[in-house]
C-alpha positions as CSV (number, residue, x, y, z in Angstrom):
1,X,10.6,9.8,-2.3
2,X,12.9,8.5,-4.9
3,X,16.1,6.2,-4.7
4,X,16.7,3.0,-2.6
5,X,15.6,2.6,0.4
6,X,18.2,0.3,2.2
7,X,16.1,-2.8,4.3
8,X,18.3,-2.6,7.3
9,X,17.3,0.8,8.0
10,X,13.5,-0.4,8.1
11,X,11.7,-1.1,11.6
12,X,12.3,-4.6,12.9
13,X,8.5,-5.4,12.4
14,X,8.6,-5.0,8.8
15,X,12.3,-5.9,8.1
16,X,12.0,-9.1,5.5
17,X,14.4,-12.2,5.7
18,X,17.3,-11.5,4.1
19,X,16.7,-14.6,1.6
20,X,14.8,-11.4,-0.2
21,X,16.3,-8.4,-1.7
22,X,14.7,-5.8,-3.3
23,X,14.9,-5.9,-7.2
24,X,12.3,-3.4,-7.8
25,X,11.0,0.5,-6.3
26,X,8.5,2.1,-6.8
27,X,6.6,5.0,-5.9
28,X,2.9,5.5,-5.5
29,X,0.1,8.8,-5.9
30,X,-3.7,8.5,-5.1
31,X,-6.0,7.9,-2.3
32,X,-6.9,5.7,0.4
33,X,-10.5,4.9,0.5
34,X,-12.8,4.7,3.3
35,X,-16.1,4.5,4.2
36,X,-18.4,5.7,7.1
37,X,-20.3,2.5,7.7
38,X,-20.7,-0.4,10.8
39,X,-17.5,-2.3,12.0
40,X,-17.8,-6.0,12.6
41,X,-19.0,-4.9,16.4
42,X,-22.0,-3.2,14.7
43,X,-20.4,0.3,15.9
44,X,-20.1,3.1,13.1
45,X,-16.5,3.9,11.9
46,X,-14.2,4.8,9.1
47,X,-13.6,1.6,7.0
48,X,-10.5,0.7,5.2
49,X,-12.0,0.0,1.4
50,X,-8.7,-0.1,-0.1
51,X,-6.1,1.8,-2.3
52,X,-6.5,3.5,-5.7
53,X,-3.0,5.1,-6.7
54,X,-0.7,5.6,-9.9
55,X,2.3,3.9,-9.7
56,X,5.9,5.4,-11.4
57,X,9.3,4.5,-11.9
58,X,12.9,6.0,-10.4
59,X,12.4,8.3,-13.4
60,X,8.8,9.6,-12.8
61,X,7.5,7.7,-15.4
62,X,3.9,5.9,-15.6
63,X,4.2,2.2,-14.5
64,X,1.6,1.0,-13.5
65,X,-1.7,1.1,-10.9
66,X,-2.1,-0.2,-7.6
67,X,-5.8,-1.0,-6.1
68,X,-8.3,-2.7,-4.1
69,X,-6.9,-6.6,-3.3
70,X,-4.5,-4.9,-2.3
71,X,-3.2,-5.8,-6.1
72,X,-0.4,-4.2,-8.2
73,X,-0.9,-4.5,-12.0
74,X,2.0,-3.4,-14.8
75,X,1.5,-2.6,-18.5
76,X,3.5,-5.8,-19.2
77,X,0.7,-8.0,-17.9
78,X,2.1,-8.6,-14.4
79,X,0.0,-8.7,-11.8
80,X,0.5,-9.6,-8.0
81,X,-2.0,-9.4,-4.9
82,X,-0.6,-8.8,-1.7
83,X,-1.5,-9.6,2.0
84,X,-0.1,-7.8,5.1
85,X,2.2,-10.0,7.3
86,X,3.5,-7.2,9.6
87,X,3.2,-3.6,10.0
88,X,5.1,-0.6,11.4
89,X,3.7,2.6,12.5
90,X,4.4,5.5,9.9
91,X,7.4,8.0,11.5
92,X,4.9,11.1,11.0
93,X,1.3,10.9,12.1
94,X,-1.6,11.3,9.5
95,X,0.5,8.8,7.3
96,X,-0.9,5.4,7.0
97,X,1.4,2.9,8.5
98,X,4.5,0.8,6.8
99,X,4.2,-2.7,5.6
100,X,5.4,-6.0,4.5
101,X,2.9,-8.0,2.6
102,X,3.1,-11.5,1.4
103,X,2.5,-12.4,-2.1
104,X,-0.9,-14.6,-2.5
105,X,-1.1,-14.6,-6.2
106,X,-0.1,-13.7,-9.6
107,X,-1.3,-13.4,-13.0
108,X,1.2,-13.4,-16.0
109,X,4.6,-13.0,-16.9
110,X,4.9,-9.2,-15.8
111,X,7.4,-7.7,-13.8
112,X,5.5,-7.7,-10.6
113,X,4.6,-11.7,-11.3
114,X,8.7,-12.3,-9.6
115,X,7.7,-10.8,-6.5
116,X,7.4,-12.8,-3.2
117,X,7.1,-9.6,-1.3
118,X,6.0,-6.4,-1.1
119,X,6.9,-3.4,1.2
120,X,5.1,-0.2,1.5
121,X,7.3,2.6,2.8
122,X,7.6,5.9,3.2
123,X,4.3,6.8,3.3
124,X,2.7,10.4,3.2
125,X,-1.0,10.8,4.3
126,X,-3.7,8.2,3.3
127,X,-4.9,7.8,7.3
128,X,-8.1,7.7,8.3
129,X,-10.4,10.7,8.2
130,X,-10.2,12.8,11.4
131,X,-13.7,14.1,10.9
132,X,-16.5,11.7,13.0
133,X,-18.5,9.2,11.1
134,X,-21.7,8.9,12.5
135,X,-25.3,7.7,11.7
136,X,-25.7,11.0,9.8
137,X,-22.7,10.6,7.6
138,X,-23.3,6.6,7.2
139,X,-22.9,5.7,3.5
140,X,-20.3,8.4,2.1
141,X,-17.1,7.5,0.9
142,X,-13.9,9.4,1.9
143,X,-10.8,9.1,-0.8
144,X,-7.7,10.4,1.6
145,X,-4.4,11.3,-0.5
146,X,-1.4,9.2,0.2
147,X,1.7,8.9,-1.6
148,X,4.3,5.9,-0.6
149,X,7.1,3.9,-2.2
150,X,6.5,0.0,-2.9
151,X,9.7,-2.3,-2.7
152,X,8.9,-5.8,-4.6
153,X,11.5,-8.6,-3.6
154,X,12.4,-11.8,-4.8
């Protein structure tokens, strides 16, 4: 999961305008964390709770964390928080599906503070548990591994 990932080859659904272009990639290791708890119909399900992953540079370096929000936060004191706009079923299933988010706020001067937009690609895992969440298991907290590449444009 390294290298550019060219925007015209992404689904329609997910495909920015082209006034963006992608000035940044990243990739993404962690989990996707859920919970067995009541839906907003009052019926027990596996709740979305949010991301917890490492992010690294083309180079496999540290650069960063992505979490809860969903938010992206560099060493350099950028920090952006995203929300979906559109989304695009992953190619394999078990993977957690692709996205473009819009950019709802920033905090510093960071790298991540330039972006307008975010795109999660190439995702690996991170769905939903397949085991049933039901009164019994109520409460517990499932952390899914997912790996994916984030594409911040300007």
């Amino acid at each position: 999961m390294s290298g550019k990932i060219p925007l015209d080859n992404l689904p329609a659904a997910i495909r920015p305008p082209v006034s963006l272009s992608t000035y940044l990639e990243v990739s993404a290791r962690g989990a996707q964390i859920y919970a067995c708890g009541k839906n907003g119909r009052g019926e027990i399900a596996w709740l979305h709770k949010g991301p917890e992953a490492d992010l690294f540079d083309a180079q496999g370096n540290p650069f960063g964390k992505h979490y809860g929000g969903p938010a992206w936060e560099a060493p350099d004191g950028g920090k952006v928080i995203g929300a979906p706009k559109a989304s695009a079923p992953a190619p394999q299933a078990g993977d957690i599906p692709w996205l473009l988010l819009d950019i709802v706020s920033r905090e510093g001067e960071g790298v991540f503070a330039q972006a307008k937009a975010v795109l999660r690609v190439a995702t690996e895992g991170g769905a939903a548990p397949s085991a049933p969440c039901d009164e019994a298991r109520e409460g517990e907290i499932v952390r899914v591994p997912y790996r994916a590449i984030y594409i911040f444009l300007k």
